[in-house]
C-alpha positions in Angstrom: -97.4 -218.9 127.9 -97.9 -218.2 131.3 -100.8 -217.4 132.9 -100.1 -214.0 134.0 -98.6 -213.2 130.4 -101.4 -214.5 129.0 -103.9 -212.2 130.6 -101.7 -209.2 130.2 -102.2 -209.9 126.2 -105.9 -209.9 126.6 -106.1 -206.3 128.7 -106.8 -202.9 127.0 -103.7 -201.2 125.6 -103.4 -198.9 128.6 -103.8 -201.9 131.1 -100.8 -203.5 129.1 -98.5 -200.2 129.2 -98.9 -200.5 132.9 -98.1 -204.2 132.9 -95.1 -203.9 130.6 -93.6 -200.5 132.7 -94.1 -203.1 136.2 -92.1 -205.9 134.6 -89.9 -204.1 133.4 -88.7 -202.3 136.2 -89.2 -205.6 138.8 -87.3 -208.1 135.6 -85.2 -205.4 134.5 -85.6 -206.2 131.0 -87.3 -204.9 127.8 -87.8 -207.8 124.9 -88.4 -206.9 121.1 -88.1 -209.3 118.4 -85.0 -209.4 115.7 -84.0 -211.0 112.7 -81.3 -210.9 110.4 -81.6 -207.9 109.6 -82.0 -206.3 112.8 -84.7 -205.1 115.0 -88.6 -205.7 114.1 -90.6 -202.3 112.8 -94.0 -201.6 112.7 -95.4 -198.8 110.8 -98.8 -196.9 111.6 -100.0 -194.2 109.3 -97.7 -191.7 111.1 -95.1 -193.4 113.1 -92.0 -196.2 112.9 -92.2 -198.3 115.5 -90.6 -200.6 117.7 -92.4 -202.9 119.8 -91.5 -203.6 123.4 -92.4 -206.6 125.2 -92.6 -207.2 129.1 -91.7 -211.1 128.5 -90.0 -213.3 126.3 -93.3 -215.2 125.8 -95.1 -212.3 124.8 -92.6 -211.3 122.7 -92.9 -215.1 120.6 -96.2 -214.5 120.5 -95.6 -212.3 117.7 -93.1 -214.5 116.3 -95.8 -216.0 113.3 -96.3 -215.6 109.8 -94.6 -213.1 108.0 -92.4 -212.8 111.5 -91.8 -216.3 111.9 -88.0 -215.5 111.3 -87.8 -213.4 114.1 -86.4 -214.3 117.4 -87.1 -212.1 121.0 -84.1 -210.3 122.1 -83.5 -209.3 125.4 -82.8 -206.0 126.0 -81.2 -205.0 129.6 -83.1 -202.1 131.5 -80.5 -199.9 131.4 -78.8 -200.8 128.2 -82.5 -199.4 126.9 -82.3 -196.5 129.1 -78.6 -195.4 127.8 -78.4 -196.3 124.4 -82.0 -197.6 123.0 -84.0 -194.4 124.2 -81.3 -191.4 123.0 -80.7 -193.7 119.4 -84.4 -194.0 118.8 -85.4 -190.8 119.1 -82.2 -189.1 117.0 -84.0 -191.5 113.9 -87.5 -190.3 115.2 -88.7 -193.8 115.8 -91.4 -194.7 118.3 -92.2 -197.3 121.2 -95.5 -200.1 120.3 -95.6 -201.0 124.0 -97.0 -204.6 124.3 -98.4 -205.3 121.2 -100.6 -208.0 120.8 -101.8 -209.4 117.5 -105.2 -207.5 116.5 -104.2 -204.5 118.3 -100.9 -202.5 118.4 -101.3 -201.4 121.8 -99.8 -197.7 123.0 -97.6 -195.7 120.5 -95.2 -193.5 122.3 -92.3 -191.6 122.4 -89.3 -194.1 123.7 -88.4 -190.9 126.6 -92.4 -191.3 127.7 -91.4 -195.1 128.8 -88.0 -193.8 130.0 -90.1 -191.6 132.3 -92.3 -194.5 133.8 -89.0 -196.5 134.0 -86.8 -193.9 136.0 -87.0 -193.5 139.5 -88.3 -190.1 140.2 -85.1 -187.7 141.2 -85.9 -185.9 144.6 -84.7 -182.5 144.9 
């Protein structure tokens, strides 16, 4: 894992949000993790979620145990943007941005990270 990767996973949640939303936008990509089946979910007690990487790397280091099966998928900026953000939220399902193995990191609304990913529209 790189070294800048690697301390991203070791900031708080909110430190990692900001990481992920400045990779994303300077990379241009968003990575999850998928298996056969499909995309990953996590489950809190209120929300489905699905996590969002700002790396590849970050994204296998969630690749263990019962996830071992699961390979990170790269997912273009604006493929998220068009199709990922509007198809998440008609089945009510929710962002974990960066999660890291004994914390989940931020749960969010996908249009929330749409809004940090979008330039601003000047009027």
């Amino acid at each position: 894992m790189s070294k800048s990767a690697k301390d991203a996973s070791k900031m708080t949640p909110e430190a990692r949000y900001d990481y992920l939303v400045e990779q994303a936008k300077s990379e241009k990509v968003l990575w999850t993790l998928q298996d056969l089946d499909g995309c990953v979910m996590l489950t809190t007690e209120d929300e489905d979620c699905i996590p969002m990487w700002p790396c590849e790397e970050s994204a296998k280091q969630w690749a263990v145990d019962d996830w071992a099966d699961c390979t990170p998928l790269a997912i273009p900026l604006d493929e998220w943007l068009e199709r990922w953000v509007p198809g998440m939220q008609d089945d009510d399902l929710f962002v974990a941005v960066f999660p890291v193995q004994e914390d989940l990191g931020v749960v969010i609304p996908p249009y929330e990270l749409e809004q940090r990913l979008t330039p601003k529209q000047r009027h």
